[in-house]
C-alpha positions in Angstrom: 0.0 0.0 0.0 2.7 2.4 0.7 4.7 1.5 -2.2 1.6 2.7 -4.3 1.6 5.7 -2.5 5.2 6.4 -3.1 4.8 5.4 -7.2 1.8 7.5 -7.5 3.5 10.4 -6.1 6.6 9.9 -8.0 4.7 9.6 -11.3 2.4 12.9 -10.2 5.9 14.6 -9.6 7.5 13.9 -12.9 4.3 14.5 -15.0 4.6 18.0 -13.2 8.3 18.3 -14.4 7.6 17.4 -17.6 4.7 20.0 -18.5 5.2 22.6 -15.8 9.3 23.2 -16.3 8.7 27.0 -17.0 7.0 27.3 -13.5 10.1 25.1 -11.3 12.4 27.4 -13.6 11.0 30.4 -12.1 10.1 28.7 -8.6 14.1 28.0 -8.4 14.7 31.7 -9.7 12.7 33.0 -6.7 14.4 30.9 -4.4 17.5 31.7 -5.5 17.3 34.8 -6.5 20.0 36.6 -4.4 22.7 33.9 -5.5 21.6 34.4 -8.9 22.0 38.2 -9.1 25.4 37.9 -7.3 27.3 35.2 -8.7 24.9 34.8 -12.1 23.9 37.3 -13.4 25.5 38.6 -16.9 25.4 42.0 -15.8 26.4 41.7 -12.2 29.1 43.9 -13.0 26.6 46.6 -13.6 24.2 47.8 -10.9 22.5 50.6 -12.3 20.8 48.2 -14.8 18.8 46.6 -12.0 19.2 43.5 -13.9 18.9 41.2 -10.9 19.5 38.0 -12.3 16.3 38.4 -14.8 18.7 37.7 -18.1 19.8 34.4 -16.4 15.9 33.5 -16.1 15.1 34.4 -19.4 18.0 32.1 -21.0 17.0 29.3 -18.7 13.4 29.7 -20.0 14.5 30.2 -23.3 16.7 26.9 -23.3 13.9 25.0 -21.4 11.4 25.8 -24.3 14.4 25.1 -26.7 14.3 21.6 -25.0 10.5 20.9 -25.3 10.8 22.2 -29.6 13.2 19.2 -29.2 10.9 16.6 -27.5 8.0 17.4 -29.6 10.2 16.9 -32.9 11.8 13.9 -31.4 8.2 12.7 -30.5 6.6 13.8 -33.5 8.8 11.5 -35.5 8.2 8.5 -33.4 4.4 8.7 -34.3 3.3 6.4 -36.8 0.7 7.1 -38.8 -2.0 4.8 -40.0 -4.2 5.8 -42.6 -7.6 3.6 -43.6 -8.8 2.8 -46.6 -12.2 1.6 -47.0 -13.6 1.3 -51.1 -17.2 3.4 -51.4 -19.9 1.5 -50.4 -22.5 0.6 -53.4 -25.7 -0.3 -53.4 -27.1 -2.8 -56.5 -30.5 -4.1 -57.1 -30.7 -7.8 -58.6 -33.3 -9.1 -60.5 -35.8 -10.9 -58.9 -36.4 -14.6 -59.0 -39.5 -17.0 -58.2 -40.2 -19.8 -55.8 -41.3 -23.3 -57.2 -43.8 -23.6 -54.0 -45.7 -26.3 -56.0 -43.3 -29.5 -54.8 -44.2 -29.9 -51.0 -40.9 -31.1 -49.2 -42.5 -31.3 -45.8 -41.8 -34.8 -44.4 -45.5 -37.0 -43.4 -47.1 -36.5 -40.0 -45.6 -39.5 -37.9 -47.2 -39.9 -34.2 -44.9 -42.2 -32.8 -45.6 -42.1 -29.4 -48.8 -44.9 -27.9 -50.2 -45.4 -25.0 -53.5 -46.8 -24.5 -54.8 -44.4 -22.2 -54.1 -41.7 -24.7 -55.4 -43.7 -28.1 -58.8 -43.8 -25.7 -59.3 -40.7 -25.0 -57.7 -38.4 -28.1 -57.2 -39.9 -31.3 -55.0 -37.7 -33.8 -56.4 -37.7 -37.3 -54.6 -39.9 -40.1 -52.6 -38.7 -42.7 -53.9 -39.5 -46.3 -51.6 -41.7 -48.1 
C-alpha cells in the first residue's frame, strides 16, 4: 500500500516536471534569487541596470522551451501514422427470382408415441396416403 503511495507520487511529480518546467524554472529563480544576481547574473558587474539575475531567467526559460521544440520533434517522428482505406460503399439491385412452392418437401405426420390411455381418450387424425 505504501509502495503505491510512493509510485503515485513519484509519477504525479515527474508528470509536473515534464509540462510545468517553466513554473520550477522560475520557482528555483525566486528561491535563489539573491545567489543568482550575485554570482549569475551577466550584468552583475553593472548595478545601475537593476538586472537582478532576470537575463539568467530568461536564457533558462529560453533553453527549457528550446528543449521541449526538441521533445515534440523527437516525438513527432516517433508517431506512426496509420491511414484507412475503405472502397465506397455501393448499393445494386438484382433481378428478382421465383419460388417453385408447388413441390411440398414437408416430411409426413408420424405420431410415434402410444399409449393406451391416450389412443382412448384423443385420437390424432390420419394422414392421407
Amino acid at each position: 500500500m505504501m509502495f503505491r503511495k510512493v509510485v503515485l507520487f513519484l509519477y504525479i511529480l515527474i508528470s509536473l516536471m515534464a509540462n510545468c518546467s517553466r513554473f520550477f524554472i522560475f520557482a528555483g529563480f525566486e528561491f535563489n534569487k539573491e545567489y543568482i544576481a550575485s554570482n549569475l547574473c551577466i550584468n552583475r558587474n553593472r548595478p545601475e541596470m537593476h538586472c537582478d539575475g532576470k537575463c539568467y531567467l530568461m536564457k533558462k526559460i529560453k533553453q527549457a522551451e528550446e528543449n521541449e521544440k526538441k521533445e515534440a520533434a523527437r516525438n513527432n517522428l516517433s508517431l506512426l501514422e496509420v491511414s484507412f482505406y475503405q472502397e465506397p460503399f455501393s448499393f445494386s439491385f438484382h433481378d428478382p427470382f421465383t419460388l417453385n412452392i408447388g413441390n411440398h418437401s414437408f416430411p409426413a405426420y408420424a405420431y410415434l408415441y402410444t399409449s393406451h390411455y391416450i389412443r382412448n381418450i384423443f385420437r390424432p387424425p390420419r394422414p392421407f396416403v
